[in-house]
Residue frames as a rotation matrix with the C-alpha (Angstrom) as fourth column:
UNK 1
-0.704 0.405 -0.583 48.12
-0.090 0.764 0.639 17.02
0.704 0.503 -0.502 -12.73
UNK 2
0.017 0.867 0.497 44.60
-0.836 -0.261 0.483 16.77
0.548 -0.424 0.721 -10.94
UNK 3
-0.702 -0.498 0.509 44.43
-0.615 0.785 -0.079 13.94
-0.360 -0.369 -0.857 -8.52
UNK 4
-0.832 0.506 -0.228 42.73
0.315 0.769 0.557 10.68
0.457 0.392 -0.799 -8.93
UNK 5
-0.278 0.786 0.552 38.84
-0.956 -0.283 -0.078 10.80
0.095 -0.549 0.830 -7.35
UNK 6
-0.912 0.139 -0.387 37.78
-0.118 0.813 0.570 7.35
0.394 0.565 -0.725 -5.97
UNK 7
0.021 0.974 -0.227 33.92
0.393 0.201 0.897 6.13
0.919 -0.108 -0.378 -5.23
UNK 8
0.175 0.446 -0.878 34.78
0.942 0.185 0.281 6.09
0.288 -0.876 -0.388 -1.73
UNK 9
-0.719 -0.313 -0.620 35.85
0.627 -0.678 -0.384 9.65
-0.301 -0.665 0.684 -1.67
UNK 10
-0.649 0.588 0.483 32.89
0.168 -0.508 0.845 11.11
0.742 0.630 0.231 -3.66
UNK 11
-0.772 0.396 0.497 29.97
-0.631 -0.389 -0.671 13.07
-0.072 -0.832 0.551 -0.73
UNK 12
-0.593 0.764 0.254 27.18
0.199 0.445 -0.873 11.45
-0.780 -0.468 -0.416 0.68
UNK 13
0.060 0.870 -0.489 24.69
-0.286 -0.455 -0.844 13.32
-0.956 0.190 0.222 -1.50
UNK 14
-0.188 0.033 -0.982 26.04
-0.928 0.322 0.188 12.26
0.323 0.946 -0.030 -5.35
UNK 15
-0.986 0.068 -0.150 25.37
0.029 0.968 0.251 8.22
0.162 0.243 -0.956 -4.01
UNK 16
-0.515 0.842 -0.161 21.93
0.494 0.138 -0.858 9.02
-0.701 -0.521 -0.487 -2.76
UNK 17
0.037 0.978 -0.207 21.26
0.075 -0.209 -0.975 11.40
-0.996 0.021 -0.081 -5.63
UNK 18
0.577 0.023 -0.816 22.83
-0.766 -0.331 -0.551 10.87
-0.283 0.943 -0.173 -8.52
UNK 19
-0.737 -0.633 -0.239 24.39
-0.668 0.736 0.111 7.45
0.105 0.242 -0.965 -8.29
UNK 20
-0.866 0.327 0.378 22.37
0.138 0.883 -0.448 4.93
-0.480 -0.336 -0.810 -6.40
UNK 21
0.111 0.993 -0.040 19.04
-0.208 -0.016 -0.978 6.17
-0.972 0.117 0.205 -8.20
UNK 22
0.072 0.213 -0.974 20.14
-0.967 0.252 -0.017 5.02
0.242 0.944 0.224 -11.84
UNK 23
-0.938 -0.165 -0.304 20.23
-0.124 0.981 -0.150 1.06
0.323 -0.103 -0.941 -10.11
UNK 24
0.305 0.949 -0.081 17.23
-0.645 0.269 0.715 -0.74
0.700 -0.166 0.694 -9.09
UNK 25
0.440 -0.411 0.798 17.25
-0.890 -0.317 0.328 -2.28
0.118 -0.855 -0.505 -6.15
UNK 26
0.884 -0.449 0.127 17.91
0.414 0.880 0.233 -6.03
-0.216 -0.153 0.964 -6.97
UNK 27
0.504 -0.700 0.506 21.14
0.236 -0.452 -0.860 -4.34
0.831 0.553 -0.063 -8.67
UNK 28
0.098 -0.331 0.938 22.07
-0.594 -0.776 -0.212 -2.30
0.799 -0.537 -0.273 -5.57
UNK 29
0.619 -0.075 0.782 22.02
-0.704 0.388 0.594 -5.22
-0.348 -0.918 0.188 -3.44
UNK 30
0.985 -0.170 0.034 24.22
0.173 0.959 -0.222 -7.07
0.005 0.225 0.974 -5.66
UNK 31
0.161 -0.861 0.483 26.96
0.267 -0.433 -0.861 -4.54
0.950 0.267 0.160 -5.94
UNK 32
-0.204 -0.615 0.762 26.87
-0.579 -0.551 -0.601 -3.19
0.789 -0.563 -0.244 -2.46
UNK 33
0.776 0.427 0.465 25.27
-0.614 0.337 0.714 -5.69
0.148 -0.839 0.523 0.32
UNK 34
0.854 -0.265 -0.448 28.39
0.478 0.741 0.472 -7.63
0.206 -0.617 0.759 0.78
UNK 35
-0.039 -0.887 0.461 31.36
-0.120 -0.453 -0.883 -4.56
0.992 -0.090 -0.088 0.83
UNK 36
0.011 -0.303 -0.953 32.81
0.981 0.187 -0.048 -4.04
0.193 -0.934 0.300 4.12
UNK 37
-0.732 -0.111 0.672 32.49
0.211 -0.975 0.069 -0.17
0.648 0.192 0.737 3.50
UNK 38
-0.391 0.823 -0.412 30.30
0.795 0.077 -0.601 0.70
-0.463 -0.562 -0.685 6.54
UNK 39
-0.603 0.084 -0.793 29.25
-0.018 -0.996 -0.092 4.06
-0.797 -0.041 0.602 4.95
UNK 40
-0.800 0.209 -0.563 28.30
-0.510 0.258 0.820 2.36
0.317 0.943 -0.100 1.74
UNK 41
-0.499 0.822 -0.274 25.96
0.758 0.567 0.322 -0.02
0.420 -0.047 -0.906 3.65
UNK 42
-0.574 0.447 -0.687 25.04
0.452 -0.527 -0.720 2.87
-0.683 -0.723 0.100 5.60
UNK 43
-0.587 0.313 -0.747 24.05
-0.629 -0.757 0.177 4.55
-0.510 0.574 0.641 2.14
UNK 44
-0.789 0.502 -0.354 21.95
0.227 0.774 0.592 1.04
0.571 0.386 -0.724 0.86
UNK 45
-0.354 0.898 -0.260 20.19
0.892 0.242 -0.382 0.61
-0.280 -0.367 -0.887 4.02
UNK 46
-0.636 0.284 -0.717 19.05
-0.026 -0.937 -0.347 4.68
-0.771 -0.202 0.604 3.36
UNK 47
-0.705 0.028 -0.709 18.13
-0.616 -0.521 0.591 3.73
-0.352 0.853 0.384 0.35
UNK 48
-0.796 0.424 -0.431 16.40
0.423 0.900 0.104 0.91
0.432 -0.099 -0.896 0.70
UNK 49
-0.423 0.828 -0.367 13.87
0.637 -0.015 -0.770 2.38
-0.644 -0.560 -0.522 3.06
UNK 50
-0.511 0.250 -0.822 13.06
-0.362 -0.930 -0.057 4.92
-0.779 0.269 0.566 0.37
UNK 51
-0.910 0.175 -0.377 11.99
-0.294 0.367 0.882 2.53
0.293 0.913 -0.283 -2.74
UNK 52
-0.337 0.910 0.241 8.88
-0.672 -0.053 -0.739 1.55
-0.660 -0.411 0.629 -3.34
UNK 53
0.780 0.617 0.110 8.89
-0.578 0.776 -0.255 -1.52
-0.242 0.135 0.961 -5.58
UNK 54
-0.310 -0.915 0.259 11.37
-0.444 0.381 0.811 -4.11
-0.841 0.136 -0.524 -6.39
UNK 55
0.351 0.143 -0.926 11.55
-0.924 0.216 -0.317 -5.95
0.154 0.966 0.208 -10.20
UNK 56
0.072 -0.730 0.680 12.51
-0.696 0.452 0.559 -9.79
-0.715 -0.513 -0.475 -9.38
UNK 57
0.703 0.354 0.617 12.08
0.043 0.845 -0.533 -11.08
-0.710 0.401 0.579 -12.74
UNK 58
0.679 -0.730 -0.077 15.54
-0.351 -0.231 -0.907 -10.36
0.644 0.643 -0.414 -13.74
UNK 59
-0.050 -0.706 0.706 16.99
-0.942 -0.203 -0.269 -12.33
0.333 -0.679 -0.655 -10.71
UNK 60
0.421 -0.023 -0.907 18.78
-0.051 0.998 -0.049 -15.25
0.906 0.067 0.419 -10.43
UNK 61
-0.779 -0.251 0.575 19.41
-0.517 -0.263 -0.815 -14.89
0.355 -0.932 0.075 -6.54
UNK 62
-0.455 0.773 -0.441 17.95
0.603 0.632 0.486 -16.55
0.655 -0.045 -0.755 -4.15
UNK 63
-0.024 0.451 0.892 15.27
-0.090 -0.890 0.447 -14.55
0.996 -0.070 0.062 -3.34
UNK 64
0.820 0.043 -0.570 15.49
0.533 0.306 0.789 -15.66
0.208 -0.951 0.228 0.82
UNK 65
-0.196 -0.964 -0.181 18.74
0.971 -0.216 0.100 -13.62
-0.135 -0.157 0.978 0.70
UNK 66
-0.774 -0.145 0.616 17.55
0.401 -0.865 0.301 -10.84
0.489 0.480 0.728 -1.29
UNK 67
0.389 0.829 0.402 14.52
0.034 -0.449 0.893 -10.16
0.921 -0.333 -0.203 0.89
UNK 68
0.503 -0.121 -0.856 16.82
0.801 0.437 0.409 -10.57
0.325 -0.891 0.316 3.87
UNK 69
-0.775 -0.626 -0.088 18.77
0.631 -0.775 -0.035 -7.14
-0.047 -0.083 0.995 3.33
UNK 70
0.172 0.667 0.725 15.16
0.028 -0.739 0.673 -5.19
0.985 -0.096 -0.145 3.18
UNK 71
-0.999 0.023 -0.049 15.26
0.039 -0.316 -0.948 -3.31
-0.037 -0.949 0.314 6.65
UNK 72
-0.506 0.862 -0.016 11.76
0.842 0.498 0.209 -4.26
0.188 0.092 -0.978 7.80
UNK 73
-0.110 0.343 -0.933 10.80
0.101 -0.930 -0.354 -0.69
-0.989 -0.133 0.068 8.08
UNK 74
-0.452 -0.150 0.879 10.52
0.613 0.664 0.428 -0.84
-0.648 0.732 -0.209 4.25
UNK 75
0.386 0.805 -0.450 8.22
-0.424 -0.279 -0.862 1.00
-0.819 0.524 0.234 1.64
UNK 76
-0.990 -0.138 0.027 8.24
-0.077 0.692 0.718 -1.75
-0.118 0.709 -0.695 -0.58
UNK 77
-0.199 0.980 0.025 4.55
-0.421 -0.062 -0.905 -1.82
-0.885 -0.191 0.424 -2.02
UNK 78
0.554 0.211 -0.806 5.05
-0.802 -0.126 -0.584 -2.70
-0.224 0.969 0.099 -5.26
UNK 79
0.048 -0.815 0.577 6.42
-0.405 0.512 0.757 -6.10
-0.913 -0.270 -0.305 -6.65
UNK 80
0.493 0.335 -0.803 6.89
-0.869 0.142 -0.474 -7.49
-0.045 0.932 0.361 -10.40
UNK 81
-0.560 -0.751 0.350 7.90
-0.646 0.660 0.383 -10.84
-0.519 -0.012 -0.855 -10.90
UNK 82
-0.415 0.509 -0.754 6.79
-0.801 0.189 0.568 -14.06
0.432 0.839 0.329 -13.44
UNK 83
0.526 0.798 0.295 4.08
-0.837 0.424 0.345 -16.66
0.151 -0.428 0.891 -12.60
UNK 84
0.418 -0.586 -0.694 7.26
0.689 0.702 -0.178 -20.16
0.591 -0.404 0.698 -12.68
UNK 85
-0.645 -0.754 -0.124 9.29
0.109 0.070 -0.992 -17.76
0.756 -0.653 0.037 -9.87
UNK 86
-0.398 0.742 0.539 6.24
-0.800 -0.569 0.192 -17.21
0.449 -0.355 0.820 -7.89
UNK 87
-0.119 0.407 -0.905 5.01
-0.099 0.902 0.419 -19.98
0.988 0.140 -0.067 -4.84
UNK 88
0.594 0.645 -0.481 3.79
0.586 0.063 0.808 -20.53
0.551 -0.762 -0.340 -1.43
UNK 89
0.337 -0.596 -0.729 7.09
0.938 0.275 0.208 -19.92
0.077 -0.754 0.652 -0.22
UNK 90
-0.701 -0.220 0.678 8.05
0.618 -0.661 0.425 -16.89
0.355 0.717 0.600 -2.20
UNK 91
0.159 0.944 0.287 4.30
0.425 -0.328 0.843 -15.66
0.891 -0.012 -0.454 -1.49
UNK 92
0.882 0.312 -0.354 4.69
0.406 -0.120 0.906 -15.92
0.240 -0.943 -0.232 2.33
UNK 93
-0.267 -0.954 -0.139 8.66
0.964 -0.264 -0.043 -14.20
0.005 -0.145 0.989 2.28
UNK 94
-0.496 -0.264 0.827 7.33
0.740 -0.627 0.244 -11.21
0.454 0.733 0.506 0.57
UNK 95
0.595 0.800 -0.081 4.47
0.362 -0.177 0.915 -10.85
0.717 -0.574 -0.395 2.92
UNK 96
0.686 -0.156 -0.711 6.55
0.721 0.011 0.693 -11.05
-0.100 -0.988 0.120 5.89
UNK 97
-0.490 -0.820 -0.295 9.51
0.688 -0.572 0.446 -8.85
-0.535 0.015 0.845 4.30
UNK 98
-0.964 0.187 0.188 7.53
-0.049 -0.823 0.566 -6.38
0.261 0.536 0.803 2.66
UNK 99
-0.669 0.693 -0.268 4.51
0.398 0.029 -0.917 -5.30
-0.628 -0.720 -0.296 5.42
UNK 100
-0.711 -0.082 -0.699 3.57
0.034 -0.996 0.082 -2.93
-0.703 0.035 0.711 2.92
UNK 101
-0.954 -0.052 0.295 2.89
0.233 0.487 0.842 -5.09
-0.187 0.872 -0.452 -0.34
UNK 102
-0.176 0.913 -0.368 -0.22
-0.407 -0.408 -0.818 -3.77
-0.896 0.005 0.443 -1.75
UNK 103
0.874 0.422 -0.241 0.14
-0.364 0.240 -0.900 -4.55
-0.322 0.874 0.363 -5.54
UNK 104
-0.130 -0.865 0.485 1.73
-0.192 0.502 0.844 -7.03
-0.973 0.016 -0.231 -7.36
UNK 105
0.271 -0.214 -0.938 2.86
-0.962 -0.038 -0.269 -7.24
0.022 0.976 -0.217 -11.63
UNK 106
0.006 -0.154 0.988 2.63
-0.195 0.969 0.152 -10.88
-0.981 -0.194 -0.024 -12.74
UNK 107
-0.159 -0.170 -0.973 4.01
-0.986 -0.027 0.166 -11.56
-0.055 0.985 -0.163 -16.06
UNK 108
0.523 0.263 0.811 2.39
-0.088 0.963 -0.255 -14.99
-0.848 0.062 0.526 -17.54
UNK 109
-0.558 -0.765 -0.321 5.02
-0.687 0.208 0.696 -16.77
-0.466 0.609 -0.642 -19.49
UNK 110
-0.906 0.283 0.315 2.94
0.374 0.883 0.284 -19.73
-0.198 0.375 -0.905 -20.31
UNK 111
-0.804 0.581 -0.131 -0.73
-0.004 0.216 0.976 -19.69
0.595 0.785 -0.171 -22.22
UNK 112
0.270 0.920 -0.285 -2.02
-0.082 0.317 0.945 -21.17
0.959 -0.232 0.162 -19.11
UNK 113
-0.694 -0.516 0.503 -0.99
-0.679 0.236 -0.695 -20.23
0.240 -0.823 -0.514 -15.55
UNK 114
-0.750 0.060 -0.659 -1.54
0.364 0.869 -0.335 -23.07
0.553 -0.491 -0.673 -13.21
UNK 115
0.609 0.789 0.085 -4.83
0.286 -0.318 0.904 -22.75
0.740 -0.526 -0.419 -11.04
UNK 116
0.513 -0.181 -0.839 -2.20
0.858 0.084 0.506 -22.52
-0.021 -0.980 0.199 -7.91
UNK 117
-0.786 -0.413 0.460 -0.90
0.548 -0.811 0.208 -19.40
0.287 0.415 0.863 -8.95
UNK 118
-0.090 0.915 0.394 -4.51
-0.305 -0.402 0.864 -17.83
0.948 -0.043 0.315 -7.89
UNK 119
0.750 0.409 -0.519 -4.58
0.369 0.392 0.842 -19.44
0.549 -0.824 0.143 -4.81
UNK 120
-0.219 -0.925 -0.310 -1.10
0.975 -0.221 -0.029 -18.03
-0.042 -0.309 0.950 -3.95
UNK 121
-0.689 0.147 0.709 -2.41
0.005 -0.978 0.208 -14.33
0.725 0.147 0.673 -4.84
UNK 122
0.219 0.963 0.157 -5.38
0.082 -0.179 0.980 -14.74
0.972 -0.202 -0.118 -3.26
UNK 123
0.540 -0.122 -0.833 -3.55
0.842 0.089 0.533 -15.78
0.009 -0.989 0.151 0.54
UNK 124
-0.572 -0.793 -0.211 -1.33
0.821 -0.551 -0.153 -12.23
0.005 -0.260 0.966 -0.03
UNK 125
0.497 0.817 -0.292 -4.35
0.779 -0.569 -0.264 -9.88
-0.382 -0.096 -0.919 0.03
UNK 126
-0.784 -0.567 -0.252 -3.27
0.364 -0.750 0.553 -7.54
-0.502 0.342 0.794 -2.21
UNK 127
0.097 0.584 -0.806 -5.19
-0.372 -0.730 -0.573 -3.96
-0.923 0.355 0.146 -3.24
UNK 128
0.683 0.052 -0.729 -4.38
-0.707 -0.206 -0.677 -4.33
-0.185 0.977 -0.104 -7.07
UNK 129
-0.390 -0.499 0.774 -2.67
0.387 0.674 0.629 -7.72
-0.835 0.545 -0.070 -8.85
UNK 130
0.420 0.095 -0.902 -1.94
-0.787 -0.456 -0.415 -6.65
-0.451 0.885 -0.117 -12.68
UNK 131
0.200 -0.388 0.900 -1.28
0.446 0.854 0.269 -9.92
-0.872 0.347 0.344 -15.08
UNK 132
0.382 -0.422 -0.822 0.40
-0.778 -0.627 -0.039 -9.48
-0.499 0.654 -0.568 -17.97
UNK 133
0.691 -0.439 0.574 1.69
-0.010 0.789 0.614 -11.57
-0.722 -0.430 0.541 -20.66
UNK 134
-0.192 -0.850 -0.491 4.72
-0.450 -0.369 0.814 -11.88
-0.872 0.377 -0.311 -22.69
UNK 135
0.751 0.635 -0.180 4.19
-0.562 0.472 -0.679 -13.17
-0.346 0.612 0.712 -26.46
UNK 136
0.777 -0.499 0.385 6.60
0.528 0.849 0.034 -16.14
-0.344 0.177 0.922 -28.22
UNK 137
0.514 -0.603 0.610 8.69
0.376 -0.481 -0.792 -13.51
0.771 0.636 -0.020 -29.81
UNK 138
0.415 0.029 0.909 9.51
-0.553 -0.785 0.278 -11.52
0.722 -0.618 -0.310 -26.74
UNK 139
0.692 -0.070 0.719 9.63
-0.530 0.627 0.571 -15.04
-0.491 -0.776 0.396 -24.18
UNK 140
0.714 -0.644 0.277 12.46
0.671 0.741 -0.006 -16.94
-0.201 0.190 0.961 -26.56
């Protein structure tokens, strides 16, 4: 009978290529940022420094945590998230955890984003800001 195989005995190379790249990274910090497996965090933080945008409009985390496991060496450059999770505070986290931030994917949920929403883009100097919005079918 073949033995058993578990996660933690599988090589370095199948979590870095052929596991950890079908998660995204809010994902990958929920499943692996609190194990006690140093190797495992050792494979996050590796992975982490390799991504290059994060998706935070599927996350109900608070986002002061989740930007707290980016290693500030980053290549985070890219960020997508919707115009109600977006605000000063938010604005100035991302900045500071993610030196990189060049362009940012705002999905407008509402008809009319607030005017402060613009003023919040405008203090993150960012190369390219893509709005988008979602129609009633799609947003209920």
């Amino acid at each position: 009978m073949p033995s058993l195989t578990t996660l933690l005995s599988l090589p370095n190379e199948l979590f870095l290529s052929n596991i950890f790249i079908h998660f995204d990274l809010i994902d990958l910090l929920k499943l692996f940022s609190s194990t006690q497996n140093q190797r495992l965090k050792s494979l996050v933080s590796a992975t982490l420094y390799t991504r290059m945008s994060i998706d935070l409009i599927r996350t109900e985390v608070r986002y002061s945590l989740l930007l707290s496991f980016l290693p500030p060496e980053n290549n985070i450059i890219t960020v997508r998230i919707n115009n109600n999770q977006l605000n000063e505070t938010l604005a100035a986290a991302l900045v500071k955890a993610c030196p990189k931030l060049t362009r940012m994917e705002v999905i407008v949920l509402h008809e009319q984003p607030r005017q402060s929403l613009f003023s919040i883009l405008w203090t993150m100097n960012l190369d390219s800001l893509t709005l988008s919005s979602i129609s009633d079918d799609q947003n209920n």
